[in-house]
C-alpha positions, 0 to 999 in steps of 0.5 A: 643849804637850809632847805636841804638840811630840812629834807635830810633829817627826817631820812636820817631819824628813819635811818637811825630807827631801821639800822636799830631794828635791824641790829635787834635781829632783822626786820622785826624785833622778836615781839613783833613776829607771830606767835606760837599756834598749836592745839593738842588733846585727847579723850578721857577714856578710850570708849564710852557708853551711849548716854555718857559724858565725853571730856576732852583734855585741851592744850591750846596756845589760843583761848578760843577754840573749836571742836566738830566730832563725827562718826566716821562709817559708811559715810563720816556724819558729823554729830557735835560742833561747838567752841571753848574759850578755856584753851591754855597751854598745858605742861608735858610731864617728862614721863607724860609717855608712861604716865599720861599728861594729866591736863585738866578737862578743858570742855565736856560734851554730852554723848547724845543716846541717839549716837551710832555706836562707833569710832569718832573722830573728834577735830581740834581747831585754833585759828588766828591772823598772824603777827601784829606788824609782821606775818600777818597772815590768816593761820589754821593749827588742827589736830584729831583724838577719837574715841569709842561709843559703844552701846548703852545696850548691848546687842540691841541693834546687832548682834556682831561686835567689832573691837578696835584694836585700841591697844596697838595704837597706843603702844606705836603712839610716841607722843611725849617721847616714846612708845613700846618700839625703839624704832620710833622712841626719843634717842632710838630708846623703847619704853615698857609702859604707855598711858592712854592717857595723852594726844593718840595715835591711830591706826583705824584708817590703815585697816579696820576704816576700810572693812566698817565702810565696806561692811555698813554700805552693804547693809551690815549692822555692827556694835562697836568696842575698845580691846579694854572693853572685853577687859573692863565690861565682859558682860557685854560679850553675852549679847552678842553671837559674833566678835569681829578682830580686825586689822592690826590687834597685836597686843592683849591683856590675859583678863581680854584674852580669858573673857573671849575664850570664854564667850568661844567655849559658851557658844560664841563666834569669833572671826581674826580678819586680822594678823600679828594677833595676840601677839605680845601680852600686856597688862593694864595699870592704874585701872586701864590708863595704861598698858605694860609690856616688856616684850624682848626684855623679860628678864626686866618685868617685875613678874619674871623677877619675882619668881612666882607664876609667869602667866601674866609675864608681858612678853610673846603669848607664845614664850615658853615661858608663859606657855599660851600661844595665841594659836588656841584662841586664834589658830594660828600665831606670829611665831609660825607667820611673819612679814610678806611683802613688808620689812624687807621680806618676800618683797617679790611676793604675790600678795595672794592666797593659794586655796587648798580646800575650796569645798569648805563653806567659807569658799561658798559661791566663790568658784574657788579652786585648789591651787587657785590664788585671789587677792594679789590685785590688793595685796590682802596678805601684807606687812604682819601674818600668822600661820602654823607649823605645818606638814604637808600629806597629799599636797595638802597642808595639815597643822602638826598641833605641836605649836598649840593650834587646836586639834580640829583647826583645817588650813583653808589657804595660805600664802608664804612668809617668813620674819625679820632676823632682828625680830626674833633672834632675841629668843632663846629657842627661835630656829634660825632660817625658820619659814613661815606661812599667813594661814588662813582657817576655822575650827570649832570649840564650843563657837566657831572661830574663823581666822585670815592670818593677815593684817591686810585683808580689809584692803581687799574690800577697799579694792572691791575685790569679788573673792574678799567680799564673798568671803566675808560676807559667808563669815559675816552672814553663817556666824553672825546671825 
């Protein structure tokens, strides 16, 4: 019995310790279990000098962190790599969406004058090993912002500048609750106003990555910029004979809009080899931290309430009430494009290019015909396009100008597409059951002006295809030089 007794008790108080934990909530008491790990931030500014000081705005549940900022062209070229034990995990304001985080710079890192002007990718990186009794476990938490070098002088290394649409991105990025669409918003609510100011979205990768890979491996040089920039630094325009739009450049401010008609009207190129351009006009607030844009909701913008000029009215350029459509910059407008082969609409599509004009220089070594079609194999006419309002004389298609399209505008190509009805019914004078096209085209007005009224014409050079590439490479080569 003794020795029996002298075996039971320790299993007892073993017992009694486990039946504890497992009545404070399981296997482990909740001290025990690993912590939190997360790591967010973002640039103090969209775009930079050469020469300049970067500030990165952490929030990290680690206090030691590391950081590696690269170059993302040709190649991506890792360019800083450095650590911080200042991490701290920083409050979200409520409005942090509109009004930005407000999070103290958490590490400064001197722009090198010898860095690429360019788009940079800045990756965040918190690492630990778990809990203490429980989970323990080698555990990785990243994250990535970017930003813009553009360069300290202007025009010294190239001629030809492409602006990232920075304003897109950050009017989808719904970091803190919502951005300027519903579909993505906290509660399916839309906001008017987003702050730069927050961990970023970007788009870079779904369009303008693919043309700045294509363009600097096959030996083209380009200076790079933000959308704010042709807002905030104008001046820079003048060193430069061609500006490069690419992708997704949806949303632009009137200050953008008049110092690029401007730098047209001087003499100055321009090549669209975007869609849904200048789309929805958007004001910059607290001097370019954030943008503005009541879109469908006008009546709600404090310049529409106000009864005065609605010039700078945040809504569609093309709004009979702003009296701007975006076809006398870029020739063509989403009120004459719409979708292709995306938002449920012509979803049978070819994804092409139907040539009417092939003696045009655009078309130069292309072998080209009229009728014949190129760029179904990537779909380079996809998800957003422009076009015009066109009538059709010989078999050829003509722009009727009654739409704003500049009078020498000539439609090169153009493939079909039409919008969502839940996109355009909202305004007063759309007509229902209207048709559109993706219009490809030039015109002249002191520049030249070139347009391919799709967002997906850079997936043509990620594809290699030989149409697309000659193309650009005519765009690039007669206006650019």
């Amino acid at each position: 019995m003794t020795s029996t007794s002298i075996r039971r008790r320790p299993f007892l108080r073993m017992t009694g310790l486990v039946g504890l934990a497992t009545a404070a909530g399981g296997i482990a008491r909740a001290e025990e279990t690993a912590p939190e790990l997360h790591i967010e931030g973002y640039a103090g500014l969209v775009s930079y000098p050469q020469g300049a000081e970067l500030t990165l705005h952490v929030s990290s549940s680690q206090r030691r962190y590391s950081v590696e900022i690269a170059r993302m062209g040709a190649q991506r070229t890792v360019v800083w790599k450095g650590t911080s034990e200042t991490g701290a995990i920083q409050p979200v304001p409520d409005n942090a969406s509109s009004h930005g985080c407000r999070w103290p710079v958490g590490l400064r890192v001197p722009i090198a004058a010898d860095w690429k002007s360019g788009y940079y990718q800045v990756q965040f990186r918190v690492e630990d090993h778990g809990g203490n009794y429980v989970r323990r476990t080698h555990r990785v938490a990243d994250s990535s912002c970017f930003f813009i070098v553009r360069a300290a002088q202007p025009g010294r290394d190239s001629k030809i500048l492409l602006q990232f649409s920075t304003n897109t991105y950050n009017a989808y990025n719904n970091w803190g609750g919502f951005s300027l669409y519903a579909f993505n918003g906290r509660g399916g609510n839309q906001g008017h106003r987003v702050s730069f100011e927050r961990p970023p979205g970007s788009q870079f990768s779904s369009w303008e990555q693919a043309f700045v890979e294509w363009a600097e491996s096959h030996g083209y040089t380009f200076e790079y910029a933000a959308n704010s920039d042709l807002e905030s630094h104008p001046e820079i325009l003048k060193a430069y004979k061609l500006v490069l739009s690419v992708g997704h450049d949806e949303y632009w401010s009137t200050p953008m809009r008049d110092n690029l008609e401007k730098f047209i009207g001087d003499g100055g190129n321009v090549a669209f080899f975007s869609g849904n351009t200048c789309c929805w006009q958007v004001r910059s607030e607290d001097n370019g931290s954030a943008l503005t844009c009541w879109k469908q909701n006008v009546q709600q913008d404090p310049v529409f309430v106000a009864r005065g000029s609605q010039a700078t009215l945040s809504s569609l350029w093309g709004h009979h009430l702003i009296q701007r459509p975006e076809n006398q910059l870029t020739g063509v407008g989403f009120l004459w494009g719409g979708y292709h082969k995306s938002h449920g609409q012509l979803m049978d599509a070819s994804g092409a290019f139907n040539v009417h004009r092939p003696t045009h220089w655009v078309f130069e070594g292309t072998s080209l015909k009229t009728g014949d079609s190129f760029g179904a194999k990537d779909t380079i006419v996809g998800y957003e396009c422009d076009g015009c309002e066109l009538e059709w004389q010989e078999g050829l298609p003509k722009p009727t100008h009654r739409d704003g399209t500049p009078a020498n505008f000539e439609v090169l190509a153009s493939a079909p597409a039409q919008w969502h009805p839940d996109d355009c019914e909202w305004y007063e004078r759309w007509q229902p059951g209207r048709k559109g096209h993706a219009v490809l085209g030039t015109y002249t007005r002191g520049g030249t002006v070139f347009t391919c009224g799709s967002t997906d014409w850079s997936h043509g050079l990620r594809g290699r295809d030989p149409m697309v590439e000659r193309i650009t490479r005519n765009v690039l080569d007669r206006l650019g030089k």
